[in-house]
Structures are given as structure tokens and as C-alpha cells.
N, C-alpha and C positions, 0 to 999 in steps of 0.2 A: 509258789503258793502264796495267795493272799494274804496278808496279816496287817494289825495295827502297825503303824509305826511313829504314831505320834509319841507325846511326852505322857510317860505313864502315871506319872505322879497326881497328873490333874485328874485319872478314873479312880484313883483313892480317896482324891478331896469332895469328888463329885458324889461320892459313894460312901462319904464319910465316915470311912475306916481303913484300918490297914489293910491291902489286898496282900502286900509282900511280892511286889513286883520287880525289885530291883534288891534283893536279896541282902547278905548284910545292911545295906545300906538304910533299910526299912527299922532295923534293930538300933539306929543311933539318934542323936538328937538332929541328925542332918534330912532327917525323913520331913516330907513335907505336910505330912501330919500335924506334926510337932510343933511346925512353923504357923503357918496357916488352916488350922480347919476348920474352910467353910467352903464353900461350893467356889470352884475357880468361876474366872468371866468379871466382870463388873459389876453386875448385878448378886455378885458372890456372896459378902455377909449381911446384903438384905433382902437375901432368894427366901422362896420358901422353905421351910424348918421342914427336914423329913419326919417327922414325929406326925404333922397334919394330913399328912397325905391318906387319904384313904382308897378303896377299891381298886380300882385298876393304876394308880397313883402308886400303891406300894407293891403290887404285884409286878407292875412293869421295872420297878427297882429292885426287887429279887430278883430280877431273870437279869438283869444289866449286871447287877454285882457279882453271880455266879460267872456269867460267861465272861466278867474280865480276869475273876478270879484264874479260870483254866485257860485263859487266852486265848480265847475261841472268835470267829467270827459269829453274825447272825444266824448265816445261812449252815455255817456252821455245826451250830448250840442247836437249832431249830430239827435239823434232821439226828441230830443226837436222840432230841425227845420223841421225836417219829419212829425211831428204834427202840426207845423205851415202853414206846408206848404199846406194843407190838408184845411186849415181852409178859410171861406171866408175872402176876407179884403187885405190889404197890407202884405205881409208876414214879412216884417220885424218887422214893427209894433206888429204882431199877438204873435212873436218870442218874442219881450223884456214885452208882456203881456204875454204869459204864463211865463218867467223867473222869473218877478215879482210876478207872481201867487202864487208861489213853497209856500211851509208852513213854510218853512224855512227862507226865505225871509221874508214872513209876519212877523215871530218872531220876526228877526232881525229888519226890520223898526219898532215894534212898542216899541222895546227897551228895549226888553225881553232878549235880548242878546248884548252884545258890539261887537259881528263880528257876518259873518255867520255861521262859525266855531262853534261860543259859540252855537249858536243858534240851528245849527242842530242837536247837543250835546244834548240838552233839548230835540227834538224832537225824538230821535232814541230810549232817555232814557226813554219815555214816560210817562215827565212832560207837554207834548201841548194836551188838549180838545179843540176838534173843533164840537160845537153845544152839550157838555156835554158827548161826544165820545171819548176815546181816538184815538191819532192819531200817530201812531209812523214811518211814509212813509215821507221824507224829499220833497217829491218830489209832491205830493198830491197836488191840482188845488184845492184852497180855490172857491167858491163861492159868490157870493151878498147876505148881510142879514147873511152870519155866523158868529158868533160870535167863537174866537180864543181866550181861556184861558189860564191860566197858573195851573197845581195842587196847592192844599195850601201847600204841603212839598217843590216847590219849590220856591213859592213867597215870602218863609221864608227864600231863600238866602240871602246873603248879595249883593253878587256880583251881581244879578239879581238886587235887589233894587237899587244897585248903576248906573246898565245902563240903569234901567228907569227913574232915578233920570236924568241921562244924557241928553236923547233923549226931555226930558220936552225943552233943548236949543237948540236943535237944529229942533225938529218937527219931526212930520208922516207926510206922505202924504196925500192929502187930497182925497182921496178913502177909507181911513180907519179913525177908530176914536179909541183914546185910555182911557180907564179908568184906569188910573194910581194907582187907590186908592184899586180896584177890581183884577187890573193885571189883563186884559181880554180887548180885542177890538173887532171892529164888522167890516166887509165888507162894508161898505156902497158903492162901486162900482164898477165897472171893472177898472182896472187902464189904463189911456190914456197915447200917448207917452210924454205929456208933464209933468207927473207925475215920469218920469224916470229922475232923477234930476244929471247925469254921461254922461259925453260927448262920445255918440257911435255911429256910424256912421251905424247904420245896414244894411243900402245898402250894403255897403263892404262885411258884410257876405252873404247877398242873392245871390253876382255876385261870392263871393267864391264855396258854394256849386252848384251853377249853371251849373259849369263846366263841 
């Protein structure tokens, strides 16, 4: 499957904010945030200030910083919104619920992973059961009521236990519920916009692909 594989750090400076791409590491003073923020390249701290950006200037930077946020490609992100868009309801809304949805995300929120990266990792490798199934599609629409595990070869990681160990501080959302002890969580809902705890603007994207 296709994916980035550049250096991540530069779509946080370029997007000037934290995406949390590299997981603890985003949390310390070694984050490239913290170092430098201002647009990587040369033309970096005398590029344009995103604050001036207007019309398709800042909508095209909404859609950039969601789709690196879930580490999606274009082609991706784009047929995402083509299902959203399809769907009854607020389309933006409809957009950052199926993003959330992805099984990969689920991972990562329930801190089975320390990024999404870690996360999809598990899932392609086909350490994620979903209702005792495996599931090895990053991209796969979890359900209400399924329960999302982890195999036992891999909740015998270290690094696995250290980012569930994590996530006990900082929480799940509460459409999911996590068994920390089992390594396995369950759906308890559809996730609502206010369950999206990352400041996104989705209108922006709606009036981008709208065009």
C-alpha cells in the first residue's frame, strides 16, 4: 500500500502545529515544534504567515493538515469525502466520523499504538481482531458493539504496553471503552463531532472539494 515515507516532522512545521506524528516524542522538548516553527525549505521563516492566507489559501491547508493528521494519502482523503458525501447528515461531520472510524485510528486512540503510524503497522501486520476476525485493512469502518483486540504475540510487546501504559493519562474517547488489562476495546458508539478532541475546521474542506 502506498504511504508517505518521508520525514514527518517537516508536515507539522509546514502545518504549524502539532500533528503527533511520532508519538511520545511530539510530547518532549525534542519535537520539532519546539525547535524550529516555521515552515521547513529555505524560504521557511520568510514564507508566508498562515494567518494571511485567505480563500482557497486556507481551505487547501485544512484539507493538508487533516489528511496528514490520519495519514492518509490524496487519493485517499478524497474518496473518503466521496463517501461522506453520499452519506445523510452534515458532510463534514459525516467526514471526520468516518476518519475516526478507520481501524487504524481506533488503534491509535485506544493506545495500542503511540502514533497512527505505530498503529497501522499492527494492523497491516495482522496483530488487530476485530470481533475475533482478523483484520488487516487500515482503512476498515469499525462498527457499534465490536470489540477491537490486540493478538497475544503482540500485547507481549514492550512498546505496545508502554503506549497503553500512556494513553491510561491522557484517555479514550468516550465512544470507546478500553480494557487495558485484556488489551482489547469495544465500540460503544458512533463518534460525534465533539468526540474529535483537534481543532478542524471541516467546513473548509467541504467548500474546498465543492468547487
Amino acid at each position: 500500500m502506498a504511504r508517505y515515507s518521508g520525514p514527518v516532522c517537516r508536515l507539522c512545521r509546514r502545518e504549524g502545529m502539532k500533528l503527533f506524528l511520532k508519538g511520545d516524542r511530539c510530547f518532549t522538548e525534542k519535537c520539532a515544534i519546539e525547535k524550529r516553527n516555521y515552515a521547513p525549505g529555505q524560504h521557511g521563516k520568510g514564507g508566508r504567515i498562515k494567518a494571511k492566507l485567505q480563500g482557497y489559501g486556507l481551505q487547501l491547508r485544512e484539507k493538508q493538515k487533516v489528511k496528514r493528521l490520519y495519514r492518509m494519502l490524496e487519493s485517499q482523503f478524497a474518496l473518503t469525502f466521496d463517501r461522506a458525501s453520499q452519506e445523510k447528515g452534515v458532510v463534514g461531520e459525516e467526514l471526520l466520523r468516518k476518519l475516526e472510524r478507520r481501524l487504524d485510528n481506533v488503534v491509535y486512540r485506544l493506545g495500542f499504538g503511540s502514533s497512527r503510524d505505530q498503529a497501522r503497522q499492527l494492523v497491516r501486520h495482522g496483530h488487530v481482531r476485530v470481533n475475533d476476525r482478523r483484520v488487516n485493512i487500515p482503512s476498515y469502518q469499525v462498527e457499534e458493539g465490536q470489540v477491537v483486540a490486540l493478538a497475544p504475540s503482540a500485547a507481549k510487546n514492550a512498546q505496545v504496553a508502554q503506549s497503553v501504559e500512556a494513553v491510561k493519562g491522557r484517555g479514550v474517547p468516550k465512544w470507546l471503552e478500553l480494557d487495558a488489562v485484556g488489551f482489547k476495546g469495544r465500540v460503544l458508539s458512533m463518534p460525534a463531532r465533539e468526540d474529535v478532541n483537534f481543532p478542524i475546521q471541516e467546513q473548509l474542506i467541504v467548500e474546498l472539494y465543492s468547487k
